[in-house]
C-alpha positions in Angstrom: -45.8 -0.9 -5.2 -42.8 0.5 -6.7 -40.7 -2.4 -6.0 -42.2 -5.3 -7.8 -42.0 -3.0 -10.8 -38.5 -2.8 -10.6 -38.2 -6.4 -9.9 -40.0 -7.5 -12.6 -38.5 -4.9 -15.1 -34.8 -6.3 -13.9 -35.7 -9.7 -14.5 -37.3 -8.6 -17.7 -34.0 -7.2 -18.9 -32.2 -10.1 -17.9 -33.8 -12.5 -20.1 -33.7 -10.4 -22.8 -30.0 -9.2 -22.5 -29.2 -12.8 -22.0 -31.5 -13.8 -25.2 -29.9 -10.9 -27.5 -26.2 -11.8 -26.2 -26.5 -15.5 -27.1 -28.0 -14.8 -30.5 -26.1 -11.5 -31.6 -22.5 -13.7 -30.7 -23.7 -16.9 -32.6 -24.6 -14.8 -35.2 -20.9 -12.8 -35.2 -19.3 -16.5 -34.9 -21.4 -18.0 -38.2 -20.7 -14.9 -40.0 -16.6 -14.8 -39.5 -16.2 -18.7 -40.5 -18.5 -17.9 -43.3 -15.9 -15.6 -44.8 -12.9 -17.8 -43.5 -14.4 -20.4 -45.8 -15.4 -22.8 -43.2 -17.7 -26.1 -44.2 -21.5 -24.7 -43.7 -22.6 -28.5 -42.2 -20.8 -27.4 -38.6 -23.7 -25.3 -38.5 -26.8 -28.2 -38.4 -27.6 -30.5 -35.3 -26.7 -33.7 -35.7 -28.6 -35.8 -33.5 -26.3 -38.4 -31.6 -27.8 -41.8 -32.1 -26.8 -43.1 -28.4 -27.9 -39.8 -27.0 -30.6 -40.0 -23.6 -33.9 -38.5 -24.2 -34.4 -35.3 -23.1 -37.4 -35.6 -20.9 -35.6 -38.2 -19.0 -32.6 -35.9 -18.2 -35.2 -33.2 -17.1 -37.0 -35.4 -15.0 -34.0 -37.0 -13.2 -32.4 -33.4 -12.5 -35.9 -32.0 -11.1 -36.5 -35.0 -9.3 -33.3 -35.1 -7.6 -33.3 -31.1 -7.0 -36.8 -31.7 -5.5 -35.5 -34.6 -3.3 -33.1 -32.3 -1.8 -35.1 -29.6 -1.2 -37.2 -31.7 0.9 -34.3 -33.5 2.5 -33.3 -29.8 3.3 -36.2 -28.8 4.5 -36.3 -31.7 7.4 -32.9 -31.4 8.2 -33.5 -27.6 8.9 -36.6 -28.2 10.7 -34.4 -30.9 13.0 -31.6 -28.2 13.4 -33.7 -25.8 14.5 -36.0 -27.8 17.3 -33.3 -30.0 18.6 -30.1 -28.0 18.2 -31.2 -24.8 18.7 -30.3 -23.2 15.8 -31.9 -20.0 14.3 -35.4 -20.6 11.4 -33.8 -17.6 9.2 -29.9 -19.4 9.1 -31.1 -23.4 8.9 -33.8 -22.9 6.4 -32.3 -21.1 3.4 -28.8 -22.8 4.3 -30.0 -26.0 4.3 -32.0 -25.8 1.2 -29.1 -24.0 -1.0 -26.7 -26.9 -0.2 -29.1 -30.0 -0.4 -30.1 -28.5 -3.7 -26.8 -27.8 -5.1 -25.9 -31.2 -3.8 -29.0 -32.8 -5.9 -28.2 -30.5 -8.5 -24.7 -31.8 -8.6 -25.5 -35.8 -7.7 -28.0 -35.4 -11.1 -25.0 -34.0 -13.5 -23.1 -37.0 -12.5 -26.1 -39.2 -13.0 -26.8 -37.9 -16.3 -23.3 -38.2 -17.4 -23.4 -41.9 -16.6 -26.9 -41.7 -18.8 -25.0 -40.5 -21.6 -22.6 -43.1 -21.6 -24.9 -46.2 -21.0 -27.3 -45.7 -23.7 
């Protein structure tokens, strides 16, 4: 019982550490080229007019983590009934590197997005 509090408490903390650290530094950074002098327009989005929609960047990067998940998934499943090898290496394992690999394989894809639209 103890332990999922702390879990979820950590994670909690994370977020918000993360959250306040990202704001409280953009904040610090606005606020020094404020008194430099600095041109407020840096400061507004600009949306790129050959830029890929959003929703199709996030679909192509889950789609492709997914894909290797369940790549992963087989080839552990094949590793472990025909070569022998251990459930509790292949599984994890295989899943971390297939899904860094999609991970990786949909960067490149969206960066070839980017430059085609």
């Amino acid at each position: 019982m103890g332990g999922e509090v702390i879990i979820f408490t950590l994670i909690f903390g994370v977020i918000f550490g993360i959250a306040y650290l990202f704001f409280s530094t953009r904040n610090k950074e606005r606020m020094a080229l404020i008194e430099k002098g600095a041109d407020a327009s840096i400061f507004v989005k600009t949306k790129k007019e050959h830029a890929a929609p959003f929703w199709k960047i996030l679909i192509l990067n889950l789609s492709l983590l997914l894909i290797g998940i369940g790549c992963a998934i087989f080839l552990a499943s094949i590793m472990v009934y025909s070569l022998g090898v251990e459930e509790s290496v292949a599984y994890p394992g295989s899943i971390f590197l297939m899904a860094g690999i999609g991970l990786l394989l949909g960067f490149y894809l969206t960066k070839k997005l980017e430059k085609e639209v």
